[in-house]
NUMARLUM-956459 format. One record per residue: residue number from 1; residue in one letter; x, y, z of N, C-alpha, C, O in turn. Coordinates in nm, 4 decimals, padded with zeros to 6 digits. Each point is the difference from the previous one (the first is absolute). Layout:
# residues N
<pt NUM, 'a', <X, Y, Z>, <X, Y, Z>, <X, Y, Z>, <X, Y, Z>>
...
# end
This chain:
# residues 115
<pt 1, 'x', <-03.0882, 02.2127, 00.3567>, <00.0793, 00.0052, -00.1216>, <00.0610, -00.1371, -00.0242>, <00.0768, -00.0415, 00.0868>>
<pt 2, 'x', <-00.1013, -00.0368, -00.1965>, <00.0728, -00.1090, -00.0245>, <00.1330, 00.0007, -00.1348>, <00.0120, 00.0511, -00.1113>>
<pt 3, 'x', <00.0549, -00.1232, 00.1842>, <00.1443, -00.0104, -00.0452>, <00.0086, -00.1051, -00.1226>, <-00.0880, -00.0849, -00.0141>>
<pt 4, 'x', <00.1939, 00.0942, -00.0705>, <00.0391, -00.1288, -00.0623>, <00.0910, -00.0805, 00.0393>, <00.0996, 00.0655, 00.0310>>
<pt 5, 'x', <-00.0824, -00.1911, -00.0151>, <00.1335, -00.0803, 00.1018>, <00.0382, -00.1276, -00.1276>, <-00.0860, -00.0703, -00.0531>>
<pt 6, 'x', <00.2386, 00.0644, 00.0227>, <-00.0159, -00.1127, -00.0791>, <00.0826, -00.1024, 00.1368>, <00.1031, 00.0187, 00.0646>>
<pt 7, 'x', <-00.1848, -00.1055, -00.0637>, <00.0866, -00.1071, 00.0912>, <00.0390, -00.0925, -00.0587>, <-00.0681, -00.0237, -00.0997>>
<pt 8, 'x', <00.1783, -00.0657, 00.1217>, <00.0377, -00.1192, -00.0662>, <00.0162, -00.0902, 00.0917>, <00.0419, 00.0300, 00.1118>>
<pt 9, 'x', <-00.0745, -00.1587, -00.1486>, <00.0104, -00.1215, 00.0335>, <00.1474, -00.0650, -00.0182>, <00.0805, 00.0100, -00.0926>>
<pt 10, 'x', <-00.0757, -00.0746, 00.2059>, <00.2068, -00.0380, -00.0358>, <-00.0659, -00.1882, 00.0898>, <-00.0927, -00.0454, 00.0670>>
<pt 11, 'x', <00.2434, -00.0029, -00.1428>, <-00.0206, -00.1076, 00.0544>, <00.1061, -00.0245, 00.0372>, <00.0930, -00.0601, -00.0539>>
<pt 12, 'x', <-00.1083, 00.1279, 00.1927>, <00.1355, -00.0317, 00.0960>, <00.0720, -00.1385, 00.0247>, <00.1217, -00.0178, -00.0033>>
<pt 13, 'x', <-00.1977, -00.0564, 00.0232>, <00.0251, -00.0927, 00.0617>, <00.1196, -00.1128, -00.1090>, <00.0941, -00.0754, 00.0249>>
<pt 14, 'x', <-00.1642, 00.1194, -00.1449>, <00.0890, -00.0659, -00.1215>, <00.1397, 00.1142, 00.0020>, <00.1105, -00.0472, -00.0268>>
<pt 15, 'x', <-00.1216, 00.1816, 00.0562>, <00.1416, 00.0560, 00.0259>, <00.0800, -00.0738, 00.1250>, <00.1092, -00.0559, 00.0102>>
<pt 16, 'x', <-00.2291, 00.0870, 00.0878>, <00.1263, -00.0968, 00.1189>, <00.0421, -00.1147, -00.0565>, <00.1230, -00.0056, -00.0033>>
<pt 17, 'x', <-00.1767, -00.0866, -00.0417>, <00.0861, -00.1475, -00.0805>, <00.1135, 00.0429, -00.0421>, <00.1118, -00.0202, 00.0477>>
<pt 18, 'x', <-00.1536, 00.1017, -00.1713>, <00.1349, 00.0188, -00.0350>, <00.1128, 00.0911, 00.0043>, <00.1065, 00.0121, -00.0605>>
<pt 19, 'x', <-00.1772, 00.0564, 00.1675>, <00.1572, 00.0772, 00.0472>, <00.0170, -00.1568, 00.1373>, <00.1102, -00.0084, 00.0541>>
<pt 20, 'x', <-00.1797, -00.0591, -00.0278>, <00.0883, -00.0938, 00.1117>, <00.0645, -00.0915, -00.0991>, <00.1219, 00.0032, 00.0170>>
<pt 21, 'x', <-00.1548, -00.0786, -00.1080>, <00.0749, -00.1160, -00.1286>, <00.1421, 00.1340, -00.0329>, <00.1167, -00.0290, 00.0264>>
<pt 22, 'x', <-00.1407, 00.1168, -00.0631>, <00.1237, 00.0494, -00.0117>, <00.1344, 00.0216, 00.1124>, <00.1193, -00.0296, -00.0053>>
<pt 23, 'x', <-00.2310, 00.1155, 00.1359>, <00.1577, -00.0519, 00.0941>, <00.0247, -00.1129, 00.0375>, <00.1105, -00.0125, 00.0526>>
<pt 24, 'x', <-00.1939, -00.1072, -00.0620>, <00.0489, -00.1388, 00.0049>, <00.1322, -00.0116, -00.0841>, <00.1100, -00.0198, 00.0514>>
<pt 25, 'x', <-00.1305, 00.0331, -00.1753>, <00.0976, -00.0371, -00.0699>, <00.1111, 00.0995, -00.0330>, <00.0758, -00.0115, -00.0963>>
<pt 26, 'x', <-00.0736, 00.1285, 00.2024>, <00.1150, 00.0611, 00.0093>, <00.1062, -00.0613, 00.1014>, <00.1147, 00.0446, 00.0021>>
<pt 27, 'x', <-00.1529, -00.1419, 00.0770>, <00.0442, -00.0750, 00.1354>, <00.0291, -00.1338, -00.0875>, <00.0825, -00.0573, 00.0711>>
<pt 28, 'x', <-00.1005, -00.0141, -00.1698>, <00.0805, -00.0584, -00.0766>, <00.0668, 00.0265, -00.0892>, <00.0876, -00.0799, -00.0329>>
<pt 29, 'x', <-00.1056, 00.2028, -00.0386>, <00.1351, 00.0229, -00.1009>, <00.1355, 00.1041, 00.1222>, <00.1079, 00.0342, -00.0483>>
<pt 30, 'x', <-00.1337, -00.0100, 00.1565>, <00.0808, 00.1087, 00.0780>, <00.0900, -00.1747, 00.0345>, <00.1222, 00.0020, 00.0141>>
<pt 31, 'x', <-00.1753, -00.0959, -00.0075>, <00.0556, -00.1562, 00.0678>, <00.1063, -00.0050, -00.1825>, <00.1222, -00.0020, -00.0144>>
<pt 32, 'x', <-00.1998, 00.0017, -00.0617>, <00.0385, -00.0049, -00.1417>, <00.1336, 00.0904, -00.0184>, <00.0784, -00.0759, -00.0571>>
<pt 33, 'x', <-00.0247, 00.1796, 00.0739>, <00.0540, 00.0935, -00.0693>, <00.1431, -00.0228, 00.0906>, <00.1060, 00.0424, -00.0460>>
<pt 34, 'x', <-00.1098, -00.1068, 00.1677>, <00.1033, -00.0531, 00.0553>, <00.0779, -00.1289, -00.0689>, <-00.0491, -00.0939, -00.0626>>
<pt 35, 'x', <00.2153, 00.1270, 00.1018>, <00.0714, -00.0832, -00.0804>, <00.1093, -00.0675, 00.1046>, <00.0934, -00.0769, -00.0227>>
<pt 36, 'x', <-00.1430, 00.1375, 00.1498>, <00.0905, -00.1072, 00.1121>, <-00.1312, -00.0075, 00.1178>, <-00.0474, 00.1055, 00.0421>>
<pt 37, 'x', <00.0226, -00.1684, -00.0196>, <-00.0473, -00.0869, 00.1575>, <-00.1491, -00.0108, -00.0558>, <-00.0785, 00.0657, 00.0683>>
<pt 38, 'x', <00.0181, -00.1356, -00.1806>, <-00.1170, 00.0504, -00.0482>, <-00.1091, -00.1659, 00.0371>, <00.0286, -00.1190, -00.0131>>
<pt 39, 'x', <-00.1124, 00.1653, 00.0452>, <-00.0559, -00.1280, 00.1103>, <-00.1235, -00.0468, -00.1687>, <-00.0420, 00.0584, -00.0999>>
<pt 40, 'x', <00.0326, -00.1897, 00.1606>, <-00.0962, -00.0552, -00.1787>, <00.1020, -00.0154, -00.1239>, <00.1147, 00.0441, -00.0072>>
<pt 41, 'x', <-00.1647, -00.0957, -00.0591>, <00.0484, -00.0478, -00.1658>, <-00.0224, 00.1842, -00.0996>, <-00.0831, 00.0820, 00.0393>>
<pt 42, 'x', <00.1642, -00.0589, -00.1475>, <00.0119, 00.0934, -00.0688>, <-00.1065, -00.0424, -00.1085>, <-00.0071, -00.1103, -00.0542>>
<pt 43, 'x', <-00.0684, 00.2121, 00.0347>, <-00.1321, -00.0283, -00.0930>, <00.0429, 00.1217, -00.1164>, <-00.0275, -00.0110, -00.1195>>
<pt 44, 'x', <00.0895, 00.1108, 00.1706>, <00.0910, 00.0768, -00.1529>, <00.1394, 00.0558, 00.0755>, <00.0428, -00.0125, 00.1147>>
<pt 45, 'x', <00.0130, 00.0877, -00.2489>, <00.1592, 00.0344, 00.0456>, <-00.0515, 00.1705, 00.0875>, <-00.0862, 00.0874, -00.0094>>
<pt 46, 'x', <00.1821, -00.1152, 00.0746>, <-00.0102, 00.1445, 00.1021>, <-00.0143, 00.1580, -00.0406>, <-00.0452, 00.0960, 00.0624>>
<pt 47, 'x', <00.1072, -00.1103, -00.2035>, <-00.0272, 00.1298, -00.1252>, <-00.1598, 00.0242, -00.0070>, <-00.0715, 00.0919, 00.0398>>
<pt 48, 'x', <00.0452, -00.2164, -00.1091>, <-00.1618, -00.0150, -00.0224>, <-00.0907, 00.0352, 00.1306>, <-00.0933, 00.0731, -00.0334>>
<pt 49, 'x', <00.0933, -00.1100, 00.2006>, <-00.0338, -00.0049, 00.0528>, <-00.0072, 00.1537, 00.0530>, <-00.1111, 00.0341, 00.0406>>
<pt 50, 'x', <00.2159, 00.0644, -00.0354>, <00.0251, 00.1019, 00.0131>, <-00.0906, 00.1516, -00.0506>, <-00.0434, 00.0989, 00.0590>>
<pt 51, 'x', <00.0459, -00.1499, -00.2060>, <-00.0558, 00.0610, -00.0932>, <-00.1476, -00.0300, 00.0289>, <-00.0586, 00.1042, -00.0292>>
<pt 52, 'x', <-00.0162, -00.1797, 00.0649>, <-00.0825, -00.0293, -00.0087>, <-00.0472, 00.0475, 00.1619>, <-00.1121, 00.0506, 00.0055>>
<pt 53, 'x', <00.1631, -00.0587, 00.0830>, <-00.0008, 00.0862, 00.1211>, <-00.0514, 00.1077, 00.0185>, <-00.0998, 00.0486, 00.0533>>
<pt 54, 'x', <00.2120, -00.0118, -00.1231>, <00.0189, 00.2244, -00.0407>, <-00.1856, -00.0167, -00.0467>, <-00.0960, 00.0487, 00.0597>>
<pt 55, 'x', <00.0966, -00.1330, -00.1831>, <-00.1467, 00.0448, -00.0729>, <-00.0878, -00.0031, 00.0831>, <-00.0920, 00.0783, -00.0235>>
<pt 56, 'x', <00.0820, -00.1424, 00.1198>, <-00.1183, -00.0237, 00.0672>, <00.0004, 00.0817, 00.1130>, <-00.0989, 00.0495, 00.0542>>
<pt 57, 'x', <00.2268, -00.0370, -00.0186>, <-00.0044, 00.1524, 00.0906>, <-00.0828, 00.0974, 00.0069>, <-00.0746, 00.0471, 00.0858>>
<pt 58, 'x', <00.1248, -00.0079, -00.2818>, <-00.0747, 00.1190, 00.0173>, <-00.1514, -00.0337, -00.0247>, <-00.0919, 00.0784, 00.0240>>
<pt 59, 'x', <00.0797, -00.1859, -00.0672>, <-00.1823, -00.0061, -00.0089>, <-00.0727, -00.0288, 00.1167>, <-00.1206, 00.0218, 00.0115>>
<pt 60, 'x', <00.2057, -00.0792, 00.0908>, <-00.0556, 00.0299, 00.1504>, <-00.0240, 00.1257, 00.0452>, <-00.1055, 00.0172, 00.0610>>
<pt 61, 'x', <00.1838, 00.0803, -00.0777>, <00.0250, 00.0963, 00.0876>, <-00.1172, 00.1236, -00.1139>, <-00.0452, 00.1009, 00.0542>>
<pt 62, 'x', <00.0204, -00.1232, -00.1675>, <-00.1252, 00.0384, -00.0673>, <-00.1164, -00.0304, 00.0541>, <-00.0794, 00.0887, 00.0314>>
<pt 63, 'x', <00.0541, -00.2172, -00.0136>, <-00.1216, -00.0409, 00.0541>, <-00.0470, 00.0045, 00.1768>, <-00.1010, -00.0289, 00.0642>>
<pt 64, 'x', <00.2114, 00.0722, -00.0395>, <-00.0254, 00.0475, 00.1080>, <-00.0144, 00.1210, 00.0084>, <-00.1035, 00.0332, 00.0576>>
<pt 65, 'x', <00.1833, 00.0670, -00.1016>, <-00.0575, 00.0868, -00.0704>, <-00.1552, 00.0222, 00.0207>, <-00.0693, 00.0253, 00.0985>>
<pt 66, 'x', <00.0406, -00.0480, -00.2500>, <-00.1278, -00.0767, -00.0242>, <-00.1028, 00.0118, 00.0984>, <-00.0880, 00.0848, 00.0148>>
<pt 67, 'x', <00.1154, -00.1795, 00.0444>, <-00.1148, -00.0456, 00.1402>, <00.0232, 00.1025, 00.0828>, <-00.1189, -00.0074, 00.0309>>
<pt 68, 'x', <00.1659, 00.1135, 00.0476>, <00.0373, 00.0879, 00.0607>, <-00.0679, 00.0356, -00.0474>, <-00.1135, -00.0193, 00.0435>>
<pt 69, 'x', <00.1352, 00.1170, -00.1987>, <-00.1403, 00.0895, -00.0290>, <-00.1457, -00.0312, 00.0200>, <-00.0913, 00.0583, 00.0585>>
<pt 70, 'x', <00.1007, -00.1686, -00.1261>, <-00.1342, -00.0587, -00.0077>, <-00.0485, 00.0038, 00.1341>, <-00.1212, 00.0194, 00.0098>>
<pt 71, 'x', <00.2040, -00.0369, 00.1251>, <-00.0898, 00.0156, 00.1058>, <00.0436, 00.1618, 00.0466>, <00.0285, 00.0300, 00.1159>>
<pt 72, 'x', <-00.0296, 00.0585, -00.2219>, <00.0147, 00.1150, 00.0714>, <00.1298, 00.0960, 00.0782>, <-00.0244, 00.1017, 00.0649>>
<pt 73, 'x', <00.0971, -00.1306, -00.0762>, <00.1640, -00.0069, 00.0183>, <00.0438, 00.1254, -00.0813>, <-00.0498, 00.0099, -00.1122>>
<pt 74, 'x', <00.1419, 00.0938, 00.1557>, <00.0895, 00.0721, -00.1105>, <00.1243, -00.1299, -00.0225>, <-00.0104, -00.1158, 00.0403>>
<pt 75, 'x', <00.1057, 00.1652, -00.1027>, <00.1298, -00.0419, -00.0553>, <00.0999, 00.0136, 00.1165>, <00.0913, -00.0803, 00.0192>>
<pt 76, 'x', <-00.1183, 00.1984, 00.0638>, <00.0942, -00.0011, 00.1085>, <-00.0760, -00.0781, 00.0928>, <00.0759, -00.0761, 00.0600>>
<pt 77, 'x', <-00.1465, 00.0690, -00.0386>, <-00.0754, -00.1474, 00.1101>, <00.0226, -00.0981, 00.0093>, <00.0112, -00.0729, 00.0986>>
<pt 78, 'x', <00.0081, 00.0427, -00.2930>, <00.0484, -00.1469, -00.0425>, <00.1459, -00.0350, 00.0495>, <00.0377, -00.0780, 00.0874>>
<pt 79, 'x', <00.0225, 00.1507, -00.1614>, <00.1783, 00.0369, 00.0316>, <00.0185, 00.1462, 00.0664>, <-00.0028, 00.1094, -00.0565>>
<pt 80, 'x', <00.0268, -00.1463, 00.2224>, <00.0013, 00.1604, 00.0682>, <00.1587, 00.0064, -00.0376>, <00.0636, 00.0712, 00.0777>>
<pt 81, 'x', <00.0211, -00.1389, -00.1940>, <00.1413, 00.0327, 00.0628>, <00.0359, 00.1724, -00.0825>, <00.0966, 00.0718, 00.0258>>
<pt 82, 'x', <-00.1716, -00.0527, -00.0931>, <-00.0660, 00.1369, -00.1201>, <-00.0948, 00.0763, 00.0423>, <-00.0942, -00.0401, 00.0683>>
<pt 83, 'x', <00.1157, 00.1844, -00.1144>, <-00.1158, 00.0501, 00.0180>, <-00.0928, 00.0198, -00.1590>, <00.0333, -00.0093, -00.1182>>
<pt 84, 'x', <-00.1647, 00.0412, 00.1903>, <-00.0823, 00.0036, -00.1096>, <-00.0142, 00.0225, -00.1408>, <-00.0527, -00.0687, -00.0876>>
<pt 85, 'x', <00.1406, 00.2363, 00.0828>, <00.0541, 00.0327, -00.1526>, <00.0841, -00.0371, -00.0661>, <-00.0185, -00.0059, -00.1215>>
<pt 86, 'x', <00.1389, -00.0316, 00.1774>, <00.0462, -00.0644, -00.0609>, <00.0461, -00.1302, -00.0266>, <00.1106, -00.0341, -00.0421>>
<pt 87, 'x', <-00.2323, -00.0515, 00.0787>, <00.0221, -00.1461, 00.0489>, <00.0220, -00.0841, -00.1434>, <-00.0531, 00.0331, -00.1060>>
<pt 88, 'x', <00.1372, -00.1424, 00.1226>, <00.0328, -00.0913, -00.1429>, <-00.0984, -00.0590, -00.0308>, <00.0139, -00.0670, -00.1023>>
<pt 89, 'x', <-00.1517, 00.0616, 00.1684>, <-00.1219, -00.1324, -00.0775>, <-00.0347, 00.1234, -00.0978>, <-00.0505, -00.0320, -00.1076>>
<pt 90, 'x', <00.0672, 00.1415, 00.1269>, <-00.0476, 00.1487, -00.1202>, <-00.0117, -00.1097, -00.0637>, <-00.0984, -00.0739, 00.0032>>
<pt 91, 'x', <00.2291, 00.0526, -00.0832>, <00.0576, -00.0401, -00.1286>, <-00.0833, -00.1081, -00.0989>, <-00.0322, 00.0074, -00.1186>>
<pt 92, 'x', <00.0096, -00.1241, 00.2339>, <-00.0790, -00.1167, 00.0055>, <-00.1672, 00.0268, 00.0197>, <-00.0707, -00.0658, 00.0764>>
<pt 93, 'x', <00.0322, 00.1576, -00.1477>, <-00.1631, 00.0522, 00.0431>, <-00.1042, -00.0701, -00.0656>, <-00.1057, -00.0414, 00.0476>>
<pt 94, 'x', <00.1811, 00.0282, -00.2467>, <-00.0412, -00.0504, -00.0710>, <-00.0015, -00.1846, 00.0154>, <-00.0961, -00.0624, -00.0449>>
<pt 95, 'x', <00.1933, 00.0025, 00.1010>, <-00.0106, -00.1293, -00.0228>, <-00.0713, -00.0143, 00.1759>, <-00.0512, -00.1101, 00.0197>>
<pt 96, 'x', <00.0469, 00.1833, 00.0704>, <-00.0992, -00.0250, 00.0833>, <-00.1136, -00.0168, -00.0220>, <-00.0513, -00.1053, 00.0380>>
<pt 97, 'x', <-00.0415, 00.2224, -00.1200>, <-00.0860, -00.0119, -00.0768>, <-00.0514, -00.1033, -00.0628>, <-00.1126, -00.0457, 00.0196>>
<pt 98, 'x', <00.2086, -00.0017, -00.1115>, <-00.0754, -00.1056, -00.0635>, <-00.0080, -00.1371, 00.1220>, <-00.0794, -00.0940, 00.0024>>
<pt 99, 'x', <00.1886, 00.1249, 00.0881>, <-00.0409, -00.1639, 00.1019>, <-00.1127, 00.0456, 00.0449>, <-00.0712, -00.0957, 00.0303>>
<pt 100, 'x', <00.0281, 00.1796, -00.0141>, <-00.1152, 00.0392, 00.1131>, <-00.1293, -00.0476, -00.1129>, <-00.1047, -00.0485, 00.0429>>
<pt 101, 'x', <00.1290, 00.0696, -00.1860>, <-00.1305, -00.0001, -00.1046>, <-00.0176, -00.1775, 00.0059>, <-00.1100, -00.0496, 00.0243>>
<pt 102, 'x', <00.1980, -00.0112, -00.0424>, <00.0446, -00.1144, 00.0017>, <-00.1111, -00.1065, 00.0992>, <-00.0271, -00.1153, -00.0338>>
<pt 103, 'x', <-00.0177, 00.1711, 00.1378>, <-00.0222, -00.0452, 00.1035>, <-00.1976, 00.0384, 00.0124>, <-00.0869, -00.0760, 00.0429>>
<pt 104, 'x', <00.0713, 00.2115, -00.0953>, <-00.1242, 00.0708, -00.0117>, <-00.0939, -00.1621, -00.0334>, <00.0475, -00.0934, -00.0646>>
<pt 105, 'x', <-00.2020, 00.0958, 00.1348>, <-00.0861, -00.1128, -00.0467>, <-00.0865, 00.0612, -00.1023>, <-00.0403, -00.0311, -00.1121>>
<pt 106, 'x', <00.0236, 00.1581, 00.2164>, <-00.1384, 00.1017, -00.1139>, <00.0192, 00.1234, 00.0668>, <00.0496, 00.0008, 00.1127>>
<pt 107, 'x', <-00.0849, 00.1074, -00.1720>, <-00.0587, 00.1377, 00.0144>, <-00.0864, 00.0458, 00.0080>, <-00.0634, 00.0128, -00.1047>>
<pt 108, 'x', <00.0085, 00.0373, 00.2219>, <-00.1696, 00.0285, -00.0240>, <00.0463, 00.1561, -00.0319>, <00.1133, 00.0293, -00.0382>>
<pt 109, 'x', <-00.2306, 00.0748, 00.0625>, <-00.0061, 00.1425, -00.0043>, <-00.1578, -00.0155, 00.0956>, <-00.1027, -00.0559, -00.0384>>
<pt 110, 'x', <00.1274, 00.1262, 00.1724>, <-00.0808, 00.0133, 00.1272>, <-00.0607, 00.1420, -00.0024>, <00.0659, 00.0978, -00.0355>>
<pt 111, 'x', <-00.1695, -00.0925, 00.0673>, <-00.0759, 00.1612, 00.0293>, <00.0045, -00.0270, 00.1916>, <-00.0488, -00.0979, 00.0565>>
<pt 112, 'x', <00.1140, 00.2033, 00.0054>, <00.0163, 00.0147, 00.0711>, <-00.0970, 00.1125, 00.0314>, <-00.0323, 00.0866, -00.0814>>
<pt 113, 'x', <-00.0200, -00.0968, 00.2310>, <-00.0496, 00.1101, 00.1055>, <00.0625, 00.0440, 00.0438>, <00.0692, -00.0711, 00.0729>>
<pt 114, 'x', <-00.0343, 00.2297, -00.0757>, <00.1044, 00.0571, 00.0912>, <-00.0801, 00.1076, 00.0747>, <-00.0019, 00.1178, -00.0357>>
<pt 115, 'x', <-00.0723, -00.1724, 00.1552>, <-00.0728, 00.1089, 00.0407>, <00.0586, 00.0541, 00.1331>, <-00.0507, 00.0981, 00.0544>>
# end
């Protein structure tokens, strides 16, 4: 009996970049958002640096996300600090989604042997 399989092609390797360029530069704005003992020259004000933190927070913690599924992972696997039903990435399903489409190279559709 043969099956239908859609597989997709991902191009991981361009996700690892940029989930690593992003926590790079969470380790200079976290240097940034300090306003006593702050090591280097100020490249913005600590408001700006803050805000811009938070944002990238949460787009880390999506794309990791993200990559978890993609290699197969529930939500509580990803983040065991939740359980399954009622875990907070629920919420975030849709903009997971699109990071995960984001990344797709191609789609085939496979006839599988399932004997």
């Amino acid at each position: 009996m043969e099956t239908i399989e859609k597989v997709q092609r991902m191009d991981i390797t361009k996700f690892k970049e940029d989930i690593r360029i992003l926590s790079e530069g969470q380790r200079e704005l976290k240097n940034q958002r300090r306003t006593v003992r702050m090591t280097g020259s100020r490249t913005m004000s600590s408001s700006e640096a803050t805000w811009k933190h938070q944002m990238n927070r949460e787009k880390l913690r999506l794309m990791f996300a993200a990559y978890g599924l993609m290699r197969g992972k529930s939500f509580s696997q990803i983040e065991n600090k939740h359980k399954e039903e009622g875990h907070p990435l629920n919420d975030y399903k849709m903009k997971i989604g699109k990071i995960i489409a984001s990344y797709v190279l191609e789609d085939k559709v496979v006839l599988v042997d399932s004997e």
